[in-house]
Steps between C-alpha positions, in 0.01 A plus 500: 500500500665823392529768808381809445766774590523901525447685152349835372497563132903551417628227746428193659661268741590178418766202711807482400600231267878277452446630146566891644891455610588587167326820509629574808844378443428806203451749770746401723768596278416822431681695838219813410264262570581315849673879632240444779395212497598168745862411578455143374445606146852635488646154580265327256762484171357208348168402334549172732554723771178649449301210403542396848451818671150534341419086580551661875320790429217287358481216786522809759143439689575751740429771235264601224722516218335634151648574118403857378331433182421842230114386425609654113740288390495189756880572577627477825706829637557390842390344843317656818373344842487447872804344674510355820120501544427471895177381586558524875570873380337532255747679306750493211717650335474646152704482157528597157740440198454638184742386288372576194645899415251588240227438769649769722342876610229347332260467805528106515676474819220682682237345350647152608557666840141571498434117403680317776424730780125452412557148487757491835179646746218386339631067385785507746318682777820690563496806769862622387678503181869627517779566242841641502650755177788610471533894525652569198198370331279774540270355260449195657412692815269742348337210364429365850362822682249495163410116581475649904792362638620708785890545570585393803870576604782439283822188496777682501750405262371181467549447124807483342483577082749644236766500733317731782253429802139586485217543748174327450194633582259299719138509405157374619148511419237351761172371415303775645688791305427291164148472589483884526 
C-alpha cells in the first residue's frame, strides 16, 4: 500500500530509495553544495561510501526521513525530515538538504519547511521541533524565522568550514506557537 506523504503543488515527499546514492554522491562533490551541510558528507569520497551512508539513513527508524521531489518534472533535488524523533518528548529535530543548485532562492526550501513541520505536530504529535544553522547562512536562517522557528541562543564556534570556526544558531518552534 503506497503511503501518502507531505506535498503541495511544486513538491512532494517521497522515502528515500538505494537507487538515490548516485544523486547524492552528485551533490556531494560539489563543495558549494555541502558548505553547510553535515560533517559526514565531507568524508563520504566514494559512491560506495555513500551507498552505505544512505542504506543507514534509510533503515534509521528513529527518524522520518523523506526525498524532496519538484511535482514538475518528478526529479529529486534533495532530502528533508525529523531526526531523533522522541516520543517521551515529543520532539525532534529538523533538517534540510537541497542539493540540487538550480532549485535554490527559489522558495522550495520553505515550502518543504512548511511540509514537515505540518506533518511533525499534527502525524508525529510533536510539541518541539529544533534545528541548528550555521550563521553565515543567513538565508537558511531567514528561512526559519519565516517557517516560525524562534532563535534560541547561539553554539559558539561550533562549526569548523573553509578553514575557519563558525557559530550555529540554535532554533525551536513549539507546538503552540505553530498553532498560532
Amino acid at each position: 500500500m503506497a503511503r501518502d506523504y507531505p506535498r503541495n503543488d511544486r513538491v512532494m515527499l517521497r522515502s528515500l530509495d538505494f537507487t538515490d546514492a548516485e544523486q547524492f554522491a552528485a551533490w556531494i562533490r560539489d563543495e558549494e553544495v555541502i558548505k553547510y551541510s553535515l560533517s559526514v558528507f565531507r568524508r563520504l569520497k566514494t559512491s560506495d561510501q555513500v551507498r552505505v551512508w544512505l542504506e543507514r539513513v534509510i533503515l534509521d527508524t528513529s527518524s522520518f526521513t523523506r526525498g524532496i521531489v519538484r511535482q514538475d518534472t518528478g526529479e529529486l533535488i534533495g532530502y528533508t525530515g525529523l531526526a531523533d524523533v522522541s516520543s517521551q518528548n515529543r520532539s525532534a529535530e529538523y533538517f534540510i538538504f537541497i542539493g540540487d543548485k538550480s532549485c535554490w532562492h527559489q522558495g522550495f526550501g520553505t515550502e518543504v519547511t512548511r511540509l514537515v513541520v505540518n506533518y511533525g505536530f499534527t502525524e508525529l504529535k510533536l510539541n518541539r521541533i529544533q534545528l541548528t544553522a550555521s550563521a553565515p547562512n543567513v538565508g537558511a536562517v531567514r528561512l526559519y524565522e519565516q517557517a516560525g522557528f524562534v532563535r534560541e541562543g547561539v553554539l559558539r564556534q561550533a562549526a569548523y568550514r573553509g578553514g575557519a570556526y563558525h557559530d550555529r544558531i540554535l532554533m525551536s518552534l513549539l507546538r503552540s506557537e505553530w498553532q498560532q
